[in-house]
N, C-alpha and C positions, 0 to 999 in steps of 0.2 A: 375610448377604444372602439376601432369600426369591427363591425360585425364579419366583413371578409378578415381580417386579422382574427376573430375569435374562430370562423369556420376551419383557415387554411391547420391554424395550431387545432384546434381537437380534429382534422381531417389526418393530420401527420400523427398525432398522439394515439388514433387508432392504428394507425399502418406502422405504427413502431410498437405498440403492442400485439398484435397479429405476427409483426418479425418476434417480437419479447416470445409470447409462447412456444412459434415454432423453435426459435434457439434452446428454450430452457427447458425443453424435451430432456433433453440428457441432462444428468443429474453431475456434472463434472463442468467447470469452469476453464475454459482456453479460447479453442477459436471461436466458438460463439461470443464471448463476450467481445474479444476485439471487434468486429461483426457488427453487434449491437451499438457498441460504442461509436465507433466508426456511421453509422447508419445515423444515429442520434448528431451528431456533431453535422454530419452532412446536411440535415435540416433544420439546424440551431443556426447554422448560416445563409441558409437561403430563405429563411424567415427574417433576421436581422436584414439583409442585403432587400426584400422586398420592403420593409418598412419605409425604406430610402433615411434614414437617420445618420447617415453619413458615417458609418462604420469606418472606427480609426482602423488607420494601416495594419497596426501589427495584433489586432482580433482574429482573421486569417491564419496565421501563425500559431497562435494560441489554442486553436480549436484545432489542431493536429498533434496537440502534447497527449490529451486525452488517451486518442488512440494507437499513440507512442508507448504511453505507459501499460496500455492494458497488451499491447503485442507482446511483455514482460510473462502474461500468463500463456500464451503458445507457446511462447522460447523454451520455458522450465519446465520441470514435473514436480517440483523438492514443493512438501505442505509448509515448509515457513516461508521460501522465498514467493510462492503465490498470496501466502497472506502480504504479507507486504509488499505484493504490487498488486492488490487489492486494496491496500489500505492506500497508497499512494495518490492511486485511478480515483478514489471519492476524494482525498486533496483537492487533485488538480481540475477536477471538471469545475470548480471554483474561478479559474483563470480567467477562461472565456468570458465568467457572468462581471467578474471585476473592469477585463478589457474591454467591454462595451460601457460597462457603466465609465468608464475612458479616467481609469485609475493606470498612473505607471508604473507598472512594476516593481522596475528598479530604485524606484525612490519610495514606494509604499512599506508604510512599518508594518511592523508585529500587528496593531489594532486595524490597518484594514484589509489583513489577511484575514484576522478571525475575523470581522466583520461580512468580507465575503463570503466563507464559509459557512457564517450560519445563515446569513438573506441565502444563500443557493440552497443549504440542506432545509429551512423554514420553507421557499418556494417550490420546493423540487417535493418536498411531503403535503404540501393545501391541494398541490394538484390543480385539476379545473375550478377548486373552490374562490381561487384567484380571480376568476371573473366575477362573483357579486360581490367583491370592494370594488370593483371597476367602473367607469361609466359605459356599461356596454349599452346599447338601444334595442334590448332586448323585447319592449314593444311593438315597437315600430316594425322587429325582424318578422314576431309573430303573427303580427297582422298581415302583414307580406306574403304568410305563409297558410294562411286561410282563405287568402283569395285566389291560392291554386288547388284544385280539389285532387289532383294527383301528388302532389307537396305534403298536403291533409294525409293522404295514405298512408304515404310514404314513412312521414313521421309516426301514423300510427302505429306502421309493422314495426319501426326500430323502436319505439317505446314497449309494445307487446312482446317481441320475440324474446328477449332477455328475462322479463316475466314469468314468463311462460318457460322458458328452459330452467331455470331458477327453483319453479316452486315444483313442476313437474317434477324433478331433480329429487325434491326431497318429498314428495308423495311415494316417489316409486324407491326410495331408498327406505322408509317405514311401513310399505307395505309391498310384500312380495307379490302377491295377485295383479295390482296394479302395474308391477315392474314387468311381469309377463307381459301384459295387456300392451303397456307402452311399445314393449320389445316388440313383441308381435306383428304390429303395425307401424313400427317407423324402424324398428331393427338397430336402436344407436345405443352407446354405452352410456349411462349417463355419469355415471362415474367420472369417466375419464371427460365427458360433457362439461360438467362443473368445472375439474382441473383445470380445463383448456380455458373456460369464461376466467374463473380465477386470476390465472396469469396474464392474461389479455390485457383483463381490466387493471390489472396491480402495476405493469408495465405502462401501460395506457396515461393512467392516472398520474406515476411520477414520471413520464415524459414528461405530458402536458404544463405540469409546473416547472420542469426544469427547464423547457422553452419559453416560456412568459420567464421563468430569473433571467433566461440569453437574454430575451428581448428587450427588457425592462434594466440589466446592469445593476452593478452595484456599487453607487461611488465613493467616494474618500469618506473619513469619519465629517458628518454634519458638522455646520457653526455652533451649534447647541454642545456638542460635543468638545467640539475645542475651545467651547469659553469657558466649561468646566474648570473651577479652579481647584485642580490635586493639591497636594497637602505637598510642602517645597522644604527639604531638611537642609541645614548646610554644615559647617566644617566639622565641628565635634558630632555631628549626630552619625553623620557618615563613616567618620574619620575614623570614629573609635572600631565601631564593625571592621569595616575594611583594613584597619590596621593591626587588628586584633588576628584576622584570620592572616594576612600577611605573616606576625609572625606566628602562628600557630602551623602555617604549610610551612615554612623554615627550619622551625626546630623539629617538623616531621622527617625533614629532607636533611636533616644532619644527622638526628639522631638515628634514622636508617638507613645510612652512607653503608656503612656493611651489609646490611641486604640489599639496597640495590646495585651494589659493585660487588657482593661475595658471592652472588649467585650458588651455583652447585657447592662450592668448596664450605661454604658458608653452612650450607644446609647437612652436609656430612658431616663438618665436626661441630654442629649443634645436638645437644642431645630432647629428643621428643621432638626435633624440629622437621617435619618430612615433606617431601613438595607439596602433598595434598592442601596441607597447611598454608607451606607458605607461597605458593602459586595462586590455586587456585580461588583460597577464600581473601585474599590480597588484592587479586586480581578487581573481581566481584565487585569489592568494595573503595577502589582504585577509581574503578568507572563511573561509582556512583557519584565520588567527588570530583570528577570531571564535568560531570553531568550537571550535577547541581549548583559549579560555581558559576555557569552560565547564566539563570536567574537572577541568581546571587547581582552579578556586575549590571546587567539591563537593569535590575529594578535600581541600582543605587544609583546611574547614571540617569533615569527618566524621574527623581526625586529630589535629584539635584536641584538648586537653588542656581538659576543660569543669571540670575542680576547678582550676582557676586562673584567676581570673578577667581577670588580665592579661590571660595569653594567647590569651583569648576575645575582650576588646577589639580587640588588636595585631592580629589576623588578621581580624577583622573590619573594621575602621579601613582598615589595606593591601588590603583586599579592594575595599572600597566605593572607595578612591584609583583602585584600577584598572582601574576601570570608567568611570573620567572619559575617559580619553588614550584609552581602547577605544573608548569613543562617537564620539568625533573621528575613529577611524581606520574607522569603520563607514561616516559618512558620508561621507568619503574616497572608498571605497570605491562608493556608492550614484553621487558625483560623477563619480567614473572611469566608470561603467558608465552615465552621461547623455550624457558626451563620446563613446565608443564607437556608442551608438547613434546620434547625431546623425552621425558618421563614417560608420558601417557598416552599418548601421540592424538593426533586433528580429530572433532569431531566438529558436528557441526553447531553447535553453540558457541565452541570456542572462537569458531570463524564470525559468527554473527556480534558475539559480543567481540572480538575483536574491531568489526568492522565501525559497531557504536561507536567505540573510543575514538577511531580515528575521524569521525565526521564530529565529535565532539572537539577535537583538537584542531580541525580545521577550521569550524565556525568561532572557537576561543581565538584563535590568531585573527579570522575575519572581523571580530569584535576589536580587537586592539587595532586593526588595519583603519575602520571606520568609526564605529562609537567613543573610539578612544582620542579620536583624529578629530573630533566633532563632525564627522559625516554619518550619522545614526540614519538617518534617512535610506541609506544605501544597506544597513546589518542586513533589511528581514530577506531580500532577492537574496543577498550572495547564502545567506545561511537555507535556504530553500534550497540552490541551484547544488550547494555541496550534498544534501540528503539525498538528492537524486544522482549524482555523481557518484553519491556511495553505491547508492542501488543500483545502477547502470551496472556497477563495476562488481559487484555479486552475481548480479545476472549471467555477465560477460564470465567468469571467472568458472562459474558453475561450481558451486561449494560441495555437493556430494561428490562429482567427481575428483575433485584437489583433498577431500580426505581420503577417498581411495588410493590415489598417487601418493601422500605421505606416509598414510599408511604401512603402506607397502615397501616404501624408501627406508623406509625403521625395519621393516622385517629384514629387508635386506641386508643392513647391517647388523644384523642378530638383536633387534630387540624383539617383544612381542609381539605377535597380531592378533586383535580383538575381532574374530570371522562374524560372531554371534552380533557382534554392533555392524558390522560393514551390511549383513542382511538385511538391517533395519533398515538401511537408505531407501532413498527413492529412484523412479527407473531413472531418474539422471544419472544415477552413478553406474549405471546397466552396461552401458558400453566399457568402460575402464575396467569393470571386473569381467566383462566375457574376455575382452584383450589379454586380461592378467590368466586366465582359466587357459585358454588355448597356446600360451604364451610357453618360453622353453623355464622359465624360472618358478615358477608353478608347484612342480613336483617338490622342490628344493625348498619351498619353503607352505606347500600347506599336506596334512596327510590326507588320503584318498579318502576317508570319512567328512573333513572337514570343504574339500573340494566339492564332492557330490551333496552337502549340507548347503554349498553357496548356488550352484546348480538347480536344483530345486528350488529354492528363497525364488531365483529369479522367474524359474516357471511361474510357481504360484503367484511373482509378483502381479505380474499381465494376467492371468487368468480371473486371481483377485478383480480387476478390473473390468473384468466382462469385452463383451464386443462394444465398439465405438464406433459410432457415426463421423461423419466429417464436421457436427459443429462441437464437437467435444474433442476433434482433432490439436494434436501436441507437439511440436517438434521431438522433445525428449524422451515421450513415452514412443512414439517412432522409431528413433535411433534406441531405443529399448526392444523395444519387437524386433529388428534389423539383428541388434547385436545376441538376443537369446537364439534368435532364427542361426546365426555364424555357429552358436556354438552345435548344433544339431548337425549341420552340416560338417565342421569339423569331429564329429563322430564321438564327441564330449560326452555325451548321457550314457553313451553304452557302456563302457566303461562303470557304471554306478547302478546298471541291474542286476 
């Protein structure tokens, strides 16, 4: 590794942790991180592209999902949908390190997803420790650099100044007289001094690794790896499992033909039987067998015994059976969670676990489309690209605001409203209930206590929040501010002293 490659990366690793602390000023997660992200990717490619390593085509491409996904946290305000486009955003920054290591995508399985994942999260935490496994000429540099006597300085002030802020740091934070002294004559916080070294460095550090992962790629699983000889079951070992639980989801899916066709009527003239029951802990537990039977078929499929072509059939054949009684107990399931809400009306779990199910139902059919078809090679992209598809379409959809709208669609038709939960939301849902507040159906379905209770919720919401800079800027808490601002304007509050 040449030493202009080791300088350009820790010269960017600094200048991306100097951007790292000025963003992470504010203690709130949005536009700073796209920001960040965005800043980091910009030079995760003009690092790779200086190498000259002949960066495949579609690495370009890939290095724009990053800060696609993290633009998910300015869109929202809601604390589940930013965790999971937080949790997404450390997925995918994985992509880039795979596409250079000049892995395809669409034909990459399950093992060199997690493989990239962990070479990216193991490089992206060594930091600059990655250069002494490296052949850097770190003699040759330092000698270079003692034969200039301003070089000499140079290096010395940047080895002493951090020292020196460091330990000053915590002399003057154990003794007060000295903290004067300090103050006195340089006038600086060192408090917030440390903070600021801190984050620098912490940013700095997992840059730095996370560019040597860009640079360096992560490729398909080694030959070492693929001559591993796994353990290969065939007809009866598989058969019996798979056949077993075939009919085990059958006589699930007969024996509750009345619950999942009797719905309401079902549940009235059961006695002790009440939605709570059979909705919502059905539900629950619906998902889980959705969830789990996905495992389930990869593992008996990549166990499979493929120099036998029986047993390639046989387990294929039980596979694709068992996907039938699954679909039934999926929509089962979807039914359970119609009745529930018509009972209890939208909240936002139900929207979330909702949404699992059905990315679980689509990657289950993309399994039978490919793994089942012997195109395995194609599952782990298409089951990736549906998890993101889910998430797009959450993001898109805005889940606090669509339990406000059904919410409120149930009051309208005389069933309850739950004002005490709608409060809890996030400023996502801010706009829908100032519209609902100023709105002519309003009076008719909440009392002037319960109105002036939602009124408030939302002041305090933003206020809660304090003032905001622009890298903690949100679209949603925005149109949150905009829509509490409407209601003041339409003369709402007064009303409520």
């Amino acid at each position: 590794m040449s030493m202009r490659l080791v300088t350009r990366v820790l010269a960017s690793a600094l200048a991306l942790g100097l951007l790292g602390d000025w963003l992470l000023e504010t203690d709130a997660f949005a536009l700073n991180v796209f920001v960040g992200i965005a800043a980091l990717m910009v030079s995760a490619t003009l690092l790779v592209r200086s190498e000259g390593q002949g960066m495949p085509p579609w690495v370009p491409a890939l290095m724009l999902v990053p800060p696609l996904v993290a633009f998910g946290l300015v869109w929202r305000a809601a604390p589940a949908l930013g965790a999971a486009n937080l949790l997404a955003l450390v997925a995918v920054l994985s992509l880039p390190v795979l596409g250079t290591g000049r892995v395809r995508l669409t034909v990459a399985r399950l093992t060199d997803y997690a493989a990239g994942l962990a070479v990216t999260g193991t490089r992206t935490f060594a930091g600059p420790l990655h250069f002494a496994s490296s052949k850097v000429p770190w003699h040759e540099a330092l000698e270079g650099l003692r034969r200039r006597r301003a070089t000499s300085v140079f290096v010395g002030l940047l080895l002493a100044v951090p020292l020196l802020v460091v330990f000053s740091g915590l002399f003057a934070s154990a003794d007060a007289g000295f903290e004067r002294a300090l103050q006195s004559v340089f006038n600086i916080d060192f408090e917030s001094l440390i903070a600021h070294g801190f984050r620098t460095a912490f940013v700095g550090w997992l840059s730095a690794g996370y560019l040597m992962a860009a640079i360096n790629g992560a490729g398909a699983r080694s030959e070492a790896w693929r001559r591993v000889e796994w353990p290969r079951l065939g007809v009866l070992e598989l058969g019996i499992p798979l056949g077993a639980l075939t009919l085990l989801f059958t006589t699930f899916v007969v024996m509750q033909a009345g619950y999942v066709f009797g719905g309401e009527q079902l549940v009235q003239n059961s006695e002790g039987l009440g939605y709570a029951e059979y909705a919502r802990r059905g539900f629950s537990e619906l998902v889980a067998v959705a969830v789990l039977v996905l495992p389930v078929l990869l593992g008996a499929n990549w166990l499979t015994d493929r120099t036998n072509p029986i047993s390639c059939k046989v387990v294929r054949g039980l596979s694709g059976a068992l996907l039938i009684p699954l679909a039934m107990i999926m929509g089962s399931a979807l039914h359970r969670m119609g009745l529930y809400v018509d009972a209890y009306g939208l909240t936002q779990d139900r929207i979330y676990a909702t949404a699992m199910l059905l990315w679980a139902g689509a990657t289950l059919g993309w399994l039978g489309v490919t793994v089942l078809r012997s195109r395995a090679e194609r599952f782990a992209f298409g089951a990736m690209v549906s998890a993101f598809a889910v998430l797009g379409a959450l993001n898109f959809v805005n889940p606090d605001a669509m339990v406000v709208r059904v919410n409120l669609a149930r009051a309208e038709s005389g069933q309850e409203l739950d004002v005490a939960y709608l409060a809890t939301l996030s400023a996502d849902a801010a706009p829908a209930l100032a519209s609902f507040l100023t709105s002519d159906a309003a009076p008719s379905l909440l009392s002037d206590t319960d109105a002036c209770f939602l009124r408030e919720e939302l002041h305090r919401l933003l206020e809660d929040e304090g003032p905001r800079d622009w890298r903690s800027w949100n679209v949603g808490r925005e149109r949150a501010v905009r829509a509490v601002a409407s209601l003041e304007l339409a003369g709402a509050a007064d009303s409520c002293e």
